[in-house]
C-alpha positions in Angstrom: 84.4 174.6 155.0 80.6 174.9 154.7 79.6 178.4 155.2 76.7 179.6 157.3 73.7 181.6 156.5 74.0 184.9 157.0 71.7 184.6 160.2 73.6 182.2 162.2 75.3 183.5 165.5 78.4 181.9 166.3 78.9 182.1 170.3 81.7 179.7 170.6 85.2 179.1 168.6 87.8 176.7 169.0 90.6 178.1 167.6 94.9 176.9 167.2 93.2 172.9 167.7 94.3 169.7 166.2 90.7 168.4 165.4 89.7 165.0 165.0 86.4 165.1 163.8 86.3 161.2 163.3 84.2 162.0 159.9 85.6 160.5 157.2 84.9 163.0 154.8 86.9 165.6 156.7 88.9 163.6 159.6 91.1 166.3 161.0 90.6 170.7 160.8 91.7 173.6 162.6 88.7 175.0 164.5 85.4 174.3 165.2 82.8 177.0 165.2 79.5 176.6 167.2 76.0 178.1 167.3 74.5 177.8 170.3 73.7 174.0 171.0 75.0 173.3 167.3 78.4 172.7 165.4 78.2 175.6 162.9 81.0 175.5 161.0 84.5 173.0 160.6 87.5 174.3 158.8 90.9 176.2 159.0 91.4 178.9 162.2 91.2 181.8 159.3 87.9 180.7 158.6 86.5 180.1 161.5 87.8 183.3 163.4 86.5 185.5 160.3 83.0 184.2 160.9 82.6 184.7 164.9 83.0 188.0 164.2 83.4 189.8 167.8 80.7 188.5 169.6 81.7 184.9 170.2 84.1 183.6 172.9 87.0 181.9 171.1 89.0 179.7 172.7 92.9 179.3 171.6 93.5 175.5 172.0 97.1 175.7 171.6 97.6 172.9 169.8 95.4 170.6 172.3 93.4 167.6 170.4 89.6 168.7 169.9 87.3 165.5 169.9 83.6 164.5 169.6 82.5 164.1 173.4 82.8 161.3 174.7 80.2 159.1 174.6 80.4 156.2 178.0 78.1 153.4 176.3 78.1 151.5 179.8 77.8 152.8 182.8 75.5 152.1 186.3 75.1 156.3 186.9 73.4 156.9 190.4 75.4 154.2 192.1 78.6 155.8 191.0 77.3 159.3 191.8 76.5 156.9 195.7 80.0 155.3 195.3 81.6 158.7 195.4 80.8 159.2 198.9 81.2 156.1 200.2 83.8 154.1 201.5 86.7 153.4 199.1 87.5 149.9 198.9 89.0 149.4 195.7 92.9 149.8 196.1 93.1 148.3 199.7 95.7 145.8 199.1 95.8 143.9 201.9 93.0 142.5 204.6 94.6 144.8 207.2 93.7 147.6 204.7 90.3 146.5 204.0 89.2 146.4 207.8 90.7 149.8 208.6 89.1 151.6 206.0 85.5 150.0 206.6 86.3 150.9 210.5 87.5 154.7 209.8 84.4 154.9 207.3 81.9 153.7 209.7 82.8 156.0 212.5 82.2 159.7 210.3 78.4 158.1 209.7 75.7 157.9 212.2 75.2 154.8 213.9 73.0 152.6 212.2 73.4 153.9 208.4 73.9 151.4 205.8 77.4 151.1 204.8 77.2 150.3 201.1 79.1 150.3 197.8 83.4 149.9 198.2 84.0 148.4 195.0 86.6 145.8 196.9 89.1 143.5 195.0 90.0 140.3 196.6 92.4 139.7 194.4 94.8 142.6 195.7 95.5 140.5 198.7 95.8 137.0 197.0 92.4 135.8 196.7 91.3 135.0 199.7 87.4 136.0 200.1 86.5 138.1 202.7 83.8 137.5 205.7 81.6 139.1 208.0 83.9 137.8 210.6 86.9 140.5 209.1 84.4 143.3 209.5 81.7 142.7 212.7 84.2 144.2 215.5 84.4 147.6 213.8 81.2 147.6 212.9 79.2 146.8 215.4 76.1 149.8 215.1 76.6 150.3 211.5 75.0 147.5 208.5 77.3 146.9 205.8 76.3 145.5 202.3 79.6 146.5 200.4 80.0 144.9 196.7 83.3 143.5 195.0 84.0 145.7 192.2 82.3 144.0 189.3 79.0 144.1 191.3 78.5 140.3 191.1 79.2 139.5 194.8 78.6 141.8 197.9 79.6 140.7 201.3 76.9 141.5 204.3 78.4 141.8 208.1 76.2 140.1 210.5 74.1 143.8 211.5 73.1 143.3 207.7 72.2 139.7 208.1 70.1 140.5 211.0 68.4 143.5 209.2 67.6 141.2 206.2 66.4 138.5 209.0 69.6 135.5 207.5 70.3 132.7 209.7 72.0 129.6 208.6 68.7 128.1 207.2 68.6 130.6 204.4 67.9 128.7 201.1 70.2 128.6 197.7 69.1 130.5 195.2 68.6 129.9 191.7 71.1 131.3 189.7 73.4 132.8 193.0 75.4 131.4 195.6 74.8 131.8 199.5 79.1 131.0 200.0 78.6 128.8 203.9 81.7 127.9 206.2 82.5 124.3 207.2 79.6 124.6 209.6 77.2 125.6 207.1 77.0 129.4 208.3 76.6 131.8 205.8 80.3 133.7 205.6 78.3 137.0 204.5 79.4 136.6 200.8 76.2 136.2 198.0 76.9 136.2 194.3 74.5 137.7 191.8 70.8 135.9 192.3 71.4 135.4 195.9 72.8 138.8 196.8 68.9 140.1 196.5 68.5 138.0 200.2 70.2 141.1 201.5 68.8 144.0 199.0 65.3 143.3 200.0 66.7 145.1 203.4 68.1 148.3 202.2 66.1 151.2 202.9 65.5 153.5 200.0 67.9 156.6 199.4 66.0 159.7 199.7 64.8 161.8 196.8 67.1 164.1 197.8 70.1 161.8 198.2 69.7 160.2 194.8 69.5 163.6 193.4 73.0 164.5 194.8 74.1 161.3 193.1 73.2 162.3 190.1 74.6 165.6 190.2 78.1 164.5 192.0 77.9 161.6 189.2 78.0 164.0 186.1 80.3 166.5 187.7 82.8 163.3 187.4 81.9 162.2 184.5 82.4 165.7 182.6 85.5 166.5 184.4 86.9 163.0 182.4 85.5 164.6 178.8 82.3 162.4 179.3 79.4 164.0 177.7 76.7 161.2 177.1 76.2 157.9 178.8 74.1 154.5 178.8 73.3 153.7 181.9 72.0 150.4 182.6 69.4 150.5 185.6 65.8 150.7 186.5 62.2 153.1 186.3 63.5 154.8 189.8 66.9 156.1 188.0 64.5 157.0 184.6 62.5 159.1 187.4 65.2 160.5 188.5 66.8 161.3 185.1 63.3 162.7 184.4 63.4 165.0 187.0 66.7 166.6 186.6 65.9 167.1 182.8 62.5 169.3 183.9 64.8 171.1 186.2 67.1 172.0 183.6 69.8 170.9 185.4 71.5 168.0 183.3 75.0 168.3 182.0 75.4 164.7 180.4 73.6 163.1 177.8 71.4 159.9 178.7 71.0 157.0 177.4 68.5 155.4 180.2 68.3 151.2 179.9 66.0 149.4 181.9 65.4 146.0 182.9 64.5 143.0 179.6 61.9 141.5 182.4 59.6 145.1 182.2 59.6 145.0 178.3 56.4 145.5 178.3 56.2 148.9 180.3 58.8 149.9 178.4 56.6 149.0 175.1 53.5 150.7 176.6 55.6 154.2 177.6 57.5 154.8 174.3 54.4 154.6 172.7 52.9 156.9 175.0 55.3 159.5 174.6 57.8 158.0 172.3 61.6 157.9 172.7 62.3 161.4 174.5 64.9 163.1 173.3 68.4 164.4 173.0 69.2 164.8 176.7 67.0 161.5 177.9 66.2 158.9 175.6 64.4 155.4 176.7 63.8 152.5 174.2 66.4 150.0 175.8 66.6 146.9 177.6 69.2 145.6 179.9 69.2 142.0 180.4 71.9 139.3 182.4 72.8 136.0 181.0 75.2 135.3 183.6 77.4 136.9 186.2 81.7 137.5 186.2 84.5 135.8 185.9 86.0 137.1 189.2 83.3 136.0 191.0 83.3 132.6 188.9 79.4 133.0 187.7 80.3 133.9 183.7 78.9 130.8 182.5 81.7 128.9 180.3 81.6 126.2 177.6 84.5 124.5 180.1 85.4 124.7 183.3 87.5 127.3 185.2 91.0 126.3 185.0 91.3 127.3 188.9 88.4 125.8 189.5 87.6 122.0 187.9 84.5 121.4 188.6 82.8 124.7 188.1 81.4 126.3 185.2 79.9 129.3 186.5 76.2 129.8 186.4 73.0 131.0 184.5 71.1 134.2 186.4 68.4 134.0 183.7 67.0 130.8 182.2 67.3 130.4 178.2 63.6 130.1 178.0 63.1 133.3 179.9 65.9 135.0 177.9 64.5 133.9 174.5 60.9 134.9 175.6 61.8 138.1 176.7 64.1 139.2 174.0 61.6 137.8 170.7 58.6 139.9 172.7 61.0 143.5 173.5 61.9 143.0 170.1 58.3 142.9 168.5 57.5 145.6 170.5 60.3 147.5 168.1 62.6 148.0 171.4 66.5 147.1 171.7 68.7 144.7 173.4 71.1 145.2 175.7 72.4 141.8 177.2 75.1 141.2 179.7 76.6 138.3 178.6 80.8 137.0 179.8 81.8 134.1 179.7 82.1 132.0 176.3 79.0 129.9 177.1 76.7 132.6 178.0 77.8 134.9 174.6 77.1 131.7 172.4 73.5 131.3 174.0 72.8 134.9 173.7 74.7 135.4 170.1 72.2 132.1 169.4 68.9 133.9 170.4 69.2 137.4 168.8 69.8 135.0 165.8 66.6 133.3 166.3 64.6 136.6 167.2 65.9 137.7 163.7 64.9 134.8 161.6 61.1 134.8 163.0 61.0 138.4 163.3 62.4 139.6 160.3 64.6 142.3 159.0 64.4 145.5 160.8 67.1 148.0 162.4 67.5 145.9 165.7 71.2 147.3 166.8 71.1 144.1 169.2 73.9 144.8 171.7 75.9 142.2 174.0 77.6 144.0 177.0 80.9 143.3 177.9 81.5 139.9 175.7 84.8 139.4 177.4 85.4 135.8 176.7 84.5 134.9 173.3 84.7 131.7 171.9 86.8 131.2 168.2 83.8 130.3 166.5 81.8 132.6 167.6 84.0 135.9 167.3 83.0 136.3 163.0 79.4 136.2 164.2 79.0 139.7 165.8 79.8 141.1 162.4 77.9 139.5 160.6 74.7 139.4 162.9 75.0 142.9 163.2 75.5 142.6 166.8 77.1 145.4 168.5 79.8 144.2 171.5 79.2 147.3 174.3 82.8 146.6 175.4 85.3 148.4 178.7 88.9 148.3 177.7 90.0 148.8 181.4 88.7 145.9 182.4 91.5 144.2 180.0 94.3 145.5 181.6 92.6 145.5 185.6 91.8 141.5 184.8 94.7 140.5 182.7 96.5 140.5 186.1 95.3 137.2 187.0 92.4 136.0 184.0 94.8 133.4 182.9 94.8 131.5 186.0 90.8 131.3 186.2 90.5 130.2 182.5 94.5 129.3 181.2 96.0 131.5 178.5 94.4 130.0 175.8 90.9 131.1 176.3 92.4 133.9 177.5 93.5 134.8 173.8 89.3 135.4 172.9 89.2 137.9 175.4 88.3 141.7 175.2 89.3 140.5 171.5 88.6 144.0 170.3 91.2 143.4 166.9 89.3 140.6 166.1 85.6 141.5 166.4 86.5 145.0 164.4 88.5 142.9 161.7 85.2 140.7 161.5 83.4 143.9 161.0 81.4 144.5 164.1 81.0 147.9 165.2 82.7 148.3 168.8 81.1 150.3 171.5 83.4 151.7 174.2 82.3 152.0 178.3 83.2 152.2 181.7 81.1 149.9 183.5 81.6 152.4 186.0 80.9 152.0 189.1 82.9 148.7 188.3 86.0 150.6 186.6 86.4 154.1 186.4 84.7 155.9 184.0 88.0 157.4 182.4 87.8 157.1 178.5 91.3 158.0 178.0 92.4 155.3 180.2 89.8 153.4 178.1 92.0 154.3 175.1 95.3 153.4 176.3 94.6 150.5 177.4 92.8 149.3 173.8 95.7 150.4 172.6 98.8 149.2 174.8 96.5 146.5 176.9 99.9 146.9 179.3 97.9 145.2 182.6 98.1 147.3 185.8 100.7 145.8 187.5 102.8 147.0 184.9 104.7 142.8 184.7 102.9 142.7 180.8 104.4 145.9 179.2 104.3 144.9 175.6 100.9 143.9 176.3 98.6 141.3 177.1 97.4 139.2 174.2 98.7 141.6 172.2 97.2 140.4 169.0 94.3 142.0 170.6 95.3 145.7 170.2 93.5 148.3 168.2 94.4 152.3 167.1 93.8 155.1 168.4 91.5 156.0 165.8 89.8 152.4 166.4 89.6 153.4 169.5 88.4 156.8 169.7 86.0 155.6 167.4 84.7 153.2 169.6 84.2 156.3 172.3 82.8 158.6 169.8 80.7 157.3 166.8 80.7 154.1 167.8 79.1 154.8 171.3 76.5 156.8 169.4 75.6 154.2 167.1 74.9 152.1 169.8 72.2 154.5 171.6 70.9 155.5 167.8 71.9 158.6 167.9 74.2 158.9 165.1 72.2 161.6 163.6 73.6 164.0 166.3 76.3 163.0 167.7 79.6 161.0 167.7 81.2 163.1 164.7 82.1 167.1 164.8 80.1 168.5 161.8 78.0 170.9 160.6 74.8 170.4 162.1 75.9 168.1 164.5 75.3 168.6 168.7 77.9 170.5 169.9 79.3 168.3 172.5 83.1 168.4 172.3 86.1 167.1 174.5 89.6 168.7 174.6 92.6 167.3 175.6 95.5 168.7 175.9 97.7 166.8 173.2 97.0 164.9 170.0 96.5 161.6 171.1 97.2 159.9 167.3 101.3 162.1 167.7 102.5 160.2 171.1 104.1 157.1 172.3 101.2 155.0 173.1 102.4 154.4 176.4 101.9 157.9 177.6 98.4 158.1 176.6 97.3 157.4 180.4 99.1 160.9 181.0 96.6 163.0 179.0 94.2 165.1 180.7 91.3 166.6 179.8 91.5 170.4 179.3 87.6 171.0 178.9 84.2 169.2 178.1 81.6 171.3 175.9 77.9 170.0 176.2 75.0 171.7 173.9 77.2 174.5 173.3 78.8 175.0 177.0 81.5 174.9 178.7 80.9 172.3 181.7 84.3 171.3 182.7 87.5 173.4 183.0 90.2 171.9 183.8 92.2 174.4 186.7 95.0 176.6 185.6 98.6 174.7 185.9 100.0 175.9 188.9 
């Protein structure tokens, strides 16, 4: 153990803790001492206890595991804080459930409030797409603009049509799909591009409403040992972000990303006031190649198995992309591209290569999101391009359900390759995607490690070749994560020096079956040196 300067005042122990510190100088210890905001000391439960003296609170673990916080490198913040309070779509498993819940939503809200968010998965009940024709006789005073749960297709009932002034002559949309009947009547589904037909209608949440978001969003977020996050949105979030940091009221980390087509607002600010700093931190760009495979825009090399003729689409043009990205990346800013299927990874893994060779060396950190379906060929080239793939492990074992019907199973064996791309020496960042999936790292974990898909039919895993450790993947939550958002100089390790932002759970994750990993719970999350989740006493 290091020891302290005789100045230094500890005011929190953990004491009786298996610590994983994921520093490879020191990997596991006893206790963790803490100095206000800072890690002050790492070593044995003598040592520790003997330096915070009788002023600090110590806190007997009892044997629970003692990690770096977690650290949720993807994640769309306000609209899960909004999705928390709206209508819950996600595990309706049948169209009879689907209507019923939109019709018992609607009536607790005042007539004519927008009905938004749900998350819904048309894949519980088969497949079959819903319409505006399902919902319109329950909600008849009431707009609804409710998204599937990937956020790639939203379906409008016919108040929200009206509102956003759609008839049947509404035009296609580059890059989206306006999904029409037999008659040519829109069926109230639009995927990505188009689904902006129906945005331009929704009012603006209030100050004060966006604020409760926030608040209800890291309240959730802490309670699952969350203590920093990316979040991928736009300048109203930042503001918002912004405000809550002046207040003093922030309790997560934030990494704020904001649209690849503003690079050059984003230029101008940093170098106004620079970067920010350990609570909210600007510099990034989020950009879209394509949309999802459940919705069938990820943009493939081949056609969808299910679907023969379709290869999914482009949201963003190449030029645009390459344009965008060579010009951010001048201006010294980084990269964060959404990019799915095979074809849209090889375009964007092609243009950060470019960007490189004219641009020259530098420490980039380019970053694809989500790279679910990678092509053979292309899966070395992360490594070795020094591209980092932002990756959600739930979303192996919520898709793995039915992802070999839309592309066959042997595509299917390049997806959420996690083994592969850390064998090929990539450094993995792990994420939510939230609201998409829940932001739940230890669900993250298990299913990296088992990738036993939710419907429980694939329990030695789906493309099991795929799996990673525990380590691997509390790696990929921890260090990783903070790599990713450069800040790797503060967080992501427990260490002298280091924030203290710290998760407990309440056994050693590395000593159990794998299996029973999704049983873990979260005891408390430390952020800056305070407590700000406990979990309630067992009753």
């Amino acid at each position: 153990m290091h020891l302290l300067a005789q100045t230094a005042v500890i005011s929190l122990a953990i004491v009786n803790a298996r610590v994983w510190t994921g520093d490879a100088r020191r990997p596991w210890a006893d206790a963790v001492a803490v100095d206000g905001a800072r890690i002050a000391a790492v070593g044995s439960g003598a040592e520790i206890r003997k330096l915070a003296g009788t002023s600090a609170r110590i806190i007997d673990a009892h044997g629970a595991m003692v990690v770096p916080g977690f650290t949720d490198a993807h994640v769309h913040f306000i609209e899960g804080g909004f999705a928390l309070q709206s209508v819950k779509l996600r595990d309706a498993q049948t169209k009879a459930e689907f209507i019923r819940r939109i019709g018992e939503y609607a009536k607790t809200v005042p007539a004519g409030t927008w009905i938004m968010n749900g998350d819904w998965d048309h894949e519980n009940w088969g497949g079959e797409l819903p319409t505006r024709a399902w919902i319109d006789a329950v909600t008849p005073d009431h707009p609804v603009w409710i998204n599937r749960l990937d956020g790639h297709m939203s379906l409008a009932n016919t108040a929200a049509l009206k509102a956003a002034g759609v008839t049947r002559e509404v035009k296609d949309v580059d890059g989206g799909t306006v999904v029409r009947d037999a008659q040519g009547e829109p069926t109230g589904i639009f995927k990505d591009n188009a689904m902006g037909i129906v945005d331009r209608a929704v009012p603006p949440a209030s100050r004060e409403m966006t604020d409760r978001a926030l608040r209800a969003a890291m309240q959730h977020v802490n309670a699952q040992g969350v203590t920093a996050v990316h979040h991928m949105g736009g300048w109203g979030d930042l503001a918002t972000f912004e405000r809550a940091h002046a207040a003093g009221a922030l309790t997560t980390r934030i990494y704020a990303a904001v649209p690849l087509s503003t690079w050059k607002r984003l230029a101008d600010t940093v170098k106004a006031r620079g970067h920010g700093d350990d609570w909210v931190r600007i510099g990034g760009l989020k950009g879209f190649v394509d949309g999802s495979i459940g919705s069938h825009t990820a943009a493939m090399l081949e056609p969808f198995t299910d679907a023969p003729t379709d290869r999914g689409l482009m949201v963003n043009t190449e030029a645009d992309l390459y344009q965008w990205a060579s010009s951010a990346d001048k201006a010294g800013l980084q990269l964060l591209v959404h990019a799915i299927g095979d074809r849209a990874i090889r375009v964007q893994l092609d243009i950060f290569e470019r960007v490189v060779r004219e641009n020259g060396p530098r420490d980039r950190r380019f970053r694809i999101e989500h790279a679910q379906h990678i092509a053979p060929a292309d899966m070395v080239r992360f490594g070795a391009l020094g591209v980092i793939p932002s990756m959600q492990p739930y979303h192996a074992i919520d898709d793995g359900r039915w992802v070999d019907r839309v592309i066959g199973p042997e595509r299917a064996k390049g997806t959420y390759a996690f083994r592969s791309l850390l064998d090929g020496k990539a450094t993995l960042a792990f994420g939510s995607d939230w609201f998409v999936a829940p932001p739940t790292p230890l669900m993250g974990i298990y299913a990296a490690v088992t990738r036993r898909t939710l419907d429980e039919k694939r329990p030695g895993g789906w493309v099991p070749e795929q799996k990673i450790t525990v380590e691997e993947a509390l790696r990929a939550y921890t260090g990783g994560a903070a790599y990713a958002g450069f800040a790797e100089a503060t967080r992501g390790v427990i260490r002298k020096g280091m924030l203290a932002d710290l998760t407990m759970i309440d056994r050693d994750l590395t000593r159990i079956a794998p299996e029973s990993i999704r049983d873990a719970q979260i005891v408390r999350t430390i952020v800056n040196g305070v407590v700000v989740y406990e979990a309630p006493p067992a009753k």
